[in-house]
C-alpha positions in Angstrom: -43.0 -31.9 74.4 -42.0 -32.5 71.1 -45.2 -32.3 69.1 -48.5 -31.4 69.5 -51.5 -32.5 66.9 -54.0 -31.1 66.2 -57.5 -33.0 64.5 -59.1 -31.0 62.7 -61.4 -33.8 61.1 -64.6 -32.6 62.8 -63.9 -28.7 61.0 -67.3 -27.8 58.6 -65.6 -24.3 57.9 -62.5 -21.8 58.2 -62.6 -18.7 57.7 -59.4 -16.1 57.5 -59.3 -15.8 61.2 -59.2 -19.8 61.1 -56.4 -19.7 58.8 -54.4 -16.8 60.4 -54.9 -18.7 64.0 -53.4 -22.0 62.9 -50.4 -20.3 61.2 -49.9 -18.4 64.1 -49.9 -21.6 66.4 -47.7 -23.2 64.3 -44.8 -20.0 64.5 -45.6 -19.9 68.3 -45.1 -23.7 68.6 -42.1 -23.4 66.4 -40.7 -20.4 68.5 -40.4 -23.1 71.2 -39.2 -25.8 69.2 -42.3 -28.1 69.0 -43.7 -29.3 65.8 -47.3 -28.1 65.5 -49.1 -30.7 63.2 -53.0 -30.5 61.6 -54.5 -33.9 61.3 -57.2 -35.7 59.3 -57.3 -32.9 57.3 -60.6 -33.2 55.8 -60.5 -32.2 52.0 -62.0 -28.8 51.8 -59.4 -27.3 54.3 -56.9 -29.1 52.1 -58.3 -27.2 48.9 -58.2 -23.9 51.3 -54.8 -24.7 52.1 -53.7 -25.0 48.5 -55.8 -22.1 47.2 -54.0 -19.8 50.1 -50.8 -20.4 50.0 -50.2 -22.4 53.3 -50.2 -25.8 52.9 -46.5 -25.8 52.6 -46.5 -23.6 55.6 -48.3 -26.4 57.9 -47.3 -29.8 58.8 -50.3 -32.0 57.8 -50.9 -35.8 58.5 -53.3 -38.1 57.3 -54.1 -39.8 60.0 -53.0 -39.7 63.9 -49.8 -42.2 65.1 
């Protein structure tokens, strides 16, 4: 496994525990070399993700492959 996605287009709200568990699934996925992606980002999580800090920390995709 290369890659795992995760769509997140459904997501209505995230709170700091939301936040904190999909940075630490990404450093666990990347402890194992897999890429660990968010996608359809819907645009308040983007916003969130700008606001805190992580969006450069995540690997976002517009829409699946």
């Amino acid at each position: 496994m290369r890659r795992i996605e995760v769509d997140v287009a459904l997501t209505t709200f995230c709170d700091p525990g939301g936040l904190s568990g999909f940075f630490r699934a990404r450093l666990a996925a990347q402890e194992r070399g897999v890429s660990l992606y968010l996608v359809r980002v819907p645009p308040y999580l983007g916003r969130l993700l700008d606001t805190t800090g992580l969006r450069p920390l995540l690997y976002l995709r517009k829409d699946p492959p």
